[in-house]
C-alpha positions in Angstrom: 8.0 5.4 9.2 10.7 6.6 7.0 9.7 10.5 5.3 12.1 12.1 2.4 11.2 15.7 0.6 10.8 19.0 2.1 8.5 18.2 5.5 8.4 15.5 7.3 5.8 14.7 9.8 2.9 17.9 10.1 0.9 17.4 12.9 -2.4 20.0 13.7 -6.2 19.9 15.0 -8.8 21.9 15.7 -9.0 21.9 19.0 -6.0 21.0 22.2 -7.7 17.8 22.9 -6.0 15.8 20.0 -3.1 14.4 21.6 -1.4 12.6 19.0 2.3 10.7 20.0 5.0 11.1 17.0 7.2 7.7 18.4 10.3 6.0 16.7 10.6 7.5 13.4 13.6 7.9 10.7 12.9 11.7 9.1 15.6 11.7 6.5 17.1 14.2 3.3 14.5 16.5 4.6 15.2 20.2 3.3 12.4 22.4 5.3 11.2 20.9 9.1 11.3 17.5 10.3 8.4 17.9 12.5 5.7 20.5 12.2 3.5 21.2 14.5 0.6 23.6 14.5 -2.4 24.7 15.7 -4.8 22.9 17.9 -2.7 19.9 19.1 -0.7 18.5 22.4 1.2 16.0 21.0 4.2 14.2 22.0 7.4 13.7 20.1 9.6 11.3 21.4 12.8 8.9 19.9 13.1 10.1 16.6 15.8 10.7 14.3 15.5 13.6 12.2 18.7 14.3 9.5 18.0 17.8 7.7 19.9 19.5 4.8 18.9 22.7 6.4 15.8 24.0 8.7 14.0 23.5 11.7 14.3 19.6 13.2 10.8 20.2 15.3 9.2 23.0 14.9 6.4 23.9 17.2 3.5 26.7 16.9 -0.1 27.9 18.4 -0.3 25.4 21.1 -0.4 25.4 24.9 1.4 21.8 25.5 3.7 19.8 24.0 6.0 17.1 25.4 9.5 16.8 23.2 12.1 14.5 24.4 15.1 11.7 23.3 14.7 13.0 20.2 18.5 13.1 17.2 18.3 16.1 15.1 21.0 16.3 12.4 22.4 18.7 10.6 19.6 21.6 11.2 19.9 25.2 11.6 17.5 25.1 14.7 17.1 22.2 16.4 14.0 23.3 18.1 12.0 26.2 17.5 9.4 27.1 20.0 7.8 30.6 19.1 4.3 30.0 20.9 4.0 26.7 23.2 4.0 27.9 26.4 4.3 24.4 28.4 7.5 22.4 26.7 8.5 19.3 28.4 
């Protein structure tokens, strides 16, 4: 998937058992966050390649597990923000 504008890929659910995998993507001329996610979600973000004009590349909040790895972030101000997760891989 190729993503342009101000956020690229959100990601969020209701409870921890959605698991969703964020695999092989081009997140490009983004001005905000390459990746978002929030609430209610363990998902795994792996082999991407995320070029901001500014922002967070993956930005991660409210969940107990997430799994980030092999990912290219360009050009951000944080390259990955992790106020709340408290299991990062």
């Amino acid at each position: 998937m190729n993503v342009q504008g101000t956020l690229g890929i959100e990601v969020m659910g209701f409870t921890n058992n959605y698991s969703p995998v964020i695999d092989s993507n081009d997140i490009y001329n983004v001005y905000d966050t390459g990746i978002h996610k929030f609430f209610g979600a363990r998902p795994i973000i792996k082999n991407n390649i995320i070029e901001l004009k500014g922002g967070y590349g993956i930005d991660m909040l409210d969940s107990d597990t997430v799994k980030v790895y092999n990912n290219l972030i360009i050009g951000a101000y944080w390259g990955v923000n992790n106020l709340t997760t408290t299991s990062l891989f």
